[in-house]
N, C-alpha and C positions, 0 to 999 in steps of 0.2 A: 328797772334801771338800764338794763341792756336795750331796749326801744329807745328810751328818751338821749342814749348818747350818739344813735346818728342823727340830732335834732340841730343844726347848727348856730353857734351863740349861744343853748340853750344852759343856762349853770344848774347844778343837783346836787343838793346834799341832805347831806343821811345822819343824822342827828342821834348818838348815843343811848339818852336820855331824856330827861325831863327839859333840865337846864341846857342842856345846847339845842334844845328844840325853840326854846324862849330867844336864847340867844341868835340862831340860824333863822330865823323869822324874821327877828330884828335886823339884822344884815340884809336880808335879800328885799325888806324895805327900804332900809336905807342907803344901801352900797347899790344895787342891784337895777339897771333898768332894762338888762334884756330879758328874756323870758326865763322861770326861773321857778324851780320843784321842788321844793321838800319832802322827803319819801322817808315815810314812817314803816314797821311793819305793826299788825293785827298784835291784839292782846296787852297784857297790862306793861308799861313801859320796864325798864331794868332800872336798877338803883342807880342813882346819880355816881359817874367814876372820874373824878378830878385827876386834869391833865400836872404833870410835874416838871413839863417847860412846853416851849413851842419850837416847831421847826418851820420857818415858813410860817404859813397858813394852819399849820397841821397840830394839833394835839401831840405830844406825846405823853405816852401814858407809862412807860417803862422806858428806863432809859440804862443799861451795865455798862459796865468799862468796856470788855470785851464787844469786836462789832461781830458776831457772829452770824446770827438771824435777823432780819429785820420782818417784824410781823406788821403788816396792813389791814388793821382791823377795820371794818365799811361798818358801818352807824350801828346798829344796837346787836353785833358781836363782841364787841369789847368785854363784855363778860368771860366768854370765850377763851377771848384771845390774850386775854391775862392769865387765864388757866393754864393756855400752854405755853405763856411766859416762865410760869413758875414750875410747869415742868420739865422744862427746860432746861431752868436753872438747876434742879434736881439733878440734870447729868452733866453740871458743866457746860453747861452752854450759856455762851454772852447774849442776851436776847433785845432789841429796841419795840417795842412796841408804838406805834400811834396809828392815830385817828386824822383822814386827812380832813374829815369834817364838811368841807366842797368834795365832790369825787367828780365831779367837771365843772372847769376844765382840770386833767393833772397838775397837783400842784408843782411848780420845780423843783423845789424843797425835798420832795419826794426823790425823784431820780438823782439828785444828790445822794441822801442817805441812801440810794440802793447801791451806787457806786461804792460807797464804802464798806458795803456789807461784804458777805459770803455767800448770803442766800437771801430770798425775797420769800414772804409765804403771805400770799393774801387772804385773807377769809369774808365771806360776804353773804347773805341770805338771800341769793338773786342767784340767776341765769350764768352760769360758768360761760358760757357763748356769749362774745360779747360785751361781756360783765365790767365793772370797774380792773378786777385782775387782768381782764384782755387786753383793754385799754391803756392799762400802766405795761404792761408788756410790750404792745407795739412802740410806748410812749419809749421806755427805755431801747427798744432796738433803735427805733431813730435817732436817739441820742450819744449811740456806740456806746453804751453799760452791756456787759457782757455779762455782771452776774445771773445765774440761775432762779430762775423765779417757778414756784408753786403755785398753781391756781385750788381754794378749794370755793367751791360753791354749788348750786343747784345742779344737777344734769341734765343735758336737752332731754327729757322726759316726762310723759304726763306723771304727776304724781296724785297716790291716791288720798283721799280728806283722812286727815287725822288733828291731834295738840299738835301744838307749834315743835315742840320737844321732842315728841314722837317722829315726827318728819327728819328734823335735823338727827334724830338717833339713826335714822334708817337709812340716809344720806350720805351717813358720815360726815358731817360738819360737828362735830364733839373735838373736845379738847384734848381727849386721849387720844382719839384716831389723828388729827393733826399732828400732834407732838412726836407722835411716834413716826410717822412719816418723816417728819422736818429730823428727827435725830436719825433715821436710815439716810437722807438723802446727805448729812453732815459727816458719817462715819464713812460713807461710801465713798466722798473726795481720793481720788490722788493723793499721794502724801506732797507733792511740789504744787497741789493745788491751795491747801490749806496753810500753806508758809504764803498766801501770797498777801497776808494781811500782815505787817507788825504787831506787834503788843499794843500801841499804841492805836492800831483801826487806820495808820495810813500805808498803801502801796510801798 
């Protein structure tokens, strides 16, 4: 994914599941005339994870009162990135999780919900260089969002053959080592930085 996003026009998306695989096929049939990817990864797909509204373009898959975390879960982490939704929530933290389902172009949808967050934490089975996270990252500097944002994904490094599982164990892309980061990176605020959201999730 990180090659195909200096491809210009070019749209990509990263499909969850079974059914947004069906569905994102469909789309880039019928919406779709510029050049246009669907990127799966290796092995058996993950269990179908139904969205519980949309934002945008975007899935969401977790949605709390509190805006605390906003997680960007890239196509078949979602499993993932509910794990440390609900870890999350385990310590009190407000979590939103979605799925932008296109990850080019960003959707706007997206740098909306980051503005009203605390924190950004993407996760993705790709190229940290680069990657959907990098790209939402420049996307939000040029847009003046100031919140803080986490990259996790691949490190520029050969890595050696193993299970898909195994890799992501060794990696650190797990839902503990996430979790635990996102709640260091949240206790660590300023105390004037963390009043900077209402109860309500506005400025």
């Amino acid at each position: 994914m990180s090659i195909l996003q200096v491809v210009p026009g070019l749209r990509l998306a990263a499909p969850r599941d079974v059914t947004r695989m069906r569905e994102l096929l469909d789309e880039a049939v019928e919406v779709s005339d510029a050049p246009t990817v669907v990127r799966f990864p290796k092995g058996p797909p993950p269990e179908d994870v139904e969205a519980v509204g949309k934002a945008g373009g975007c899935d969401v898959l977790v949605r709390d009162g509190a805006r605390d975390v906003l997680v960007v879960s890239v196509g078949a982490m979602a499993p993932i990135a509910l794990d440390v939704a609900a870890r999350l929530r385990d310590q009190g933290i407000g979590v939103t999780v979605v799925d932008p389902r296109w990850v080019k172009p960003v959707d706007p949808a997206l740098v909306e919900l980051a503005r009203t967050h605390r924190r950004v934490v993407t996760i993705e089975d790709n190229g940290i260089v680069g990657g959907v996270g990098a790209v939402l990252l420049q996307t939000l500097a040029e847009a003046g969002v100031a919140t803080p944002v986490r990259l996790h994904g691949i490190p520029q490094e050969f890595l050696d053959h193993a299970k898909r599982g195994a890799i992501l164990d060794r990696i650190g892309l797990t839902a503990s080592t996430i979790a635990l980061q996102a709640v260091h990176d949240i206790t660590a605020e300023p105390a004037e930085d963390r009043s900077l959201l209402d109860v309500d999730g506005s400025r």
